[in-house]
N, C-alpha and C positions, 0 to 999 in steps of 0.2 A: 027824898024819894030817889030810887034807881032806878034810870029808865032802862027796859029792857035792850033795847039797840046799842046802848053804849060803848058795848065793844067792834063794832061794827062801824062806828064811825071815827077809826083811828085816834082816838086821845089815849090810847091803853094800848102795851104790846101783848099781843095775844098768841099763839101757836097758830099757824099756818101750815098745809099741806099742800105739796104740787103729785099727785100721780102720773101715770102716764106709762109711754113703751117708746123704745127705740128701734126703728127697723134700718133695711138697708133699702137704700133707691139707686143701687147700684144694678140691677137685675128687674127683668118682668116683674118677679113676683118679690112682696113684701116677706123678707124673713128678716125675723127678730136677729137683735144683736146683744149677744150677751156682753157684762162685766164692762160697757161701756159710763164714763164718768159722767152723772149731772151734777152739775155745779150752780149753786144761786146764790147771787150777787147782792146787797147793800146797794141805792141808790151814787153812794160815793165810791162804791170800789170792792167793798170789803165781804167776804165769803163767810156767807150766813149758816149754810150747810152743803153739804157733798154725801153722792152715795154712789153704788155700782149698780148695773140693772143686773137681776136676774138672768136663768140659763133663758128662762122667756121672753127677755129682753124689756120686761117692765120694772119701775121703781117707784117707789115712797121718799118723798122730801119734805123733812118735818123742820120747822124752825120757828125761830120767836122773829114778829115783825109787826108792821101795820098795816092796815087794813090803807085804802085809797094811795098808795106809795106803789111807784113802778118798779121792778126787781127783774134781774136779767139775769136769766136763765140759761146755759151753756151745757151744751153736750157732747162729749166726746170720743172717741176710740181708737187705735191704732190701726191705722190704711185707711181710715176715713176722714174725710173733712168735716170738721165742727158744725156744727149747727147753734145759733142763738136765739134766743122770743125773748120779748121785753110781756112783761104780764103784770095785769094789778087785779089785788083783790078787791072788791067793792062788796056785794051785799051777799058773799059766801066767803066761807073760811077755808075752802078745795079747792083747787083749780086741777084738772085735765090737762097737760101740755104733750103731743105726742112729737119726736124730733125724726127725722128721716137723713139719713147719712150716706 
């Protein structure tokens, strides 16, 4: 029998998504920041996947992982200061991460 949750309770590596936007908190107002770098990390180190944001300053982070494992997330740009989130997925395969630089 297969149970339906099975992948959902990390013994299987399954594809993973993080979306999101990058703004500036440099200014009153929130403006997006383009072609800035998110990077997600392996609980040991290891860089699972990488993308650029949009002229809109959002992106799509696709990668193979597990479910219940914490995975650090890194965002970047040039004249900006980094931004980090530590995130786990538990009972969705999405997560939402928005970074402010």
């Amino acid at each position: 029998t297969i149970a339906p949750n099975l992948l959902l309770k990390g013994i299987e590596e399954v594809v993973l998504t993080i979306r999101g936007s990058v703004y500036t908190a440099q200014s009153k107002e929130t403006t997006p920041i383009a072609y800035a770098t998110v990077v997600v990390y392996s609980p040991n180190g290891n860089v699972l996947g990488e993308t650029l944001t949009a002229e809109n300053g959002s992106y799509t982070l696709t990668f193979d992982g597990e479910v219940n494992t914490n995975y650090t997330v890194t965002c970047s740009a040039n004249g900006y200061d980094s931004n980090t989130d530590i995130i786990m997925f538990t009972n969705n395969l999405n997560i939402a991460v928005m970074f402010l630089l």
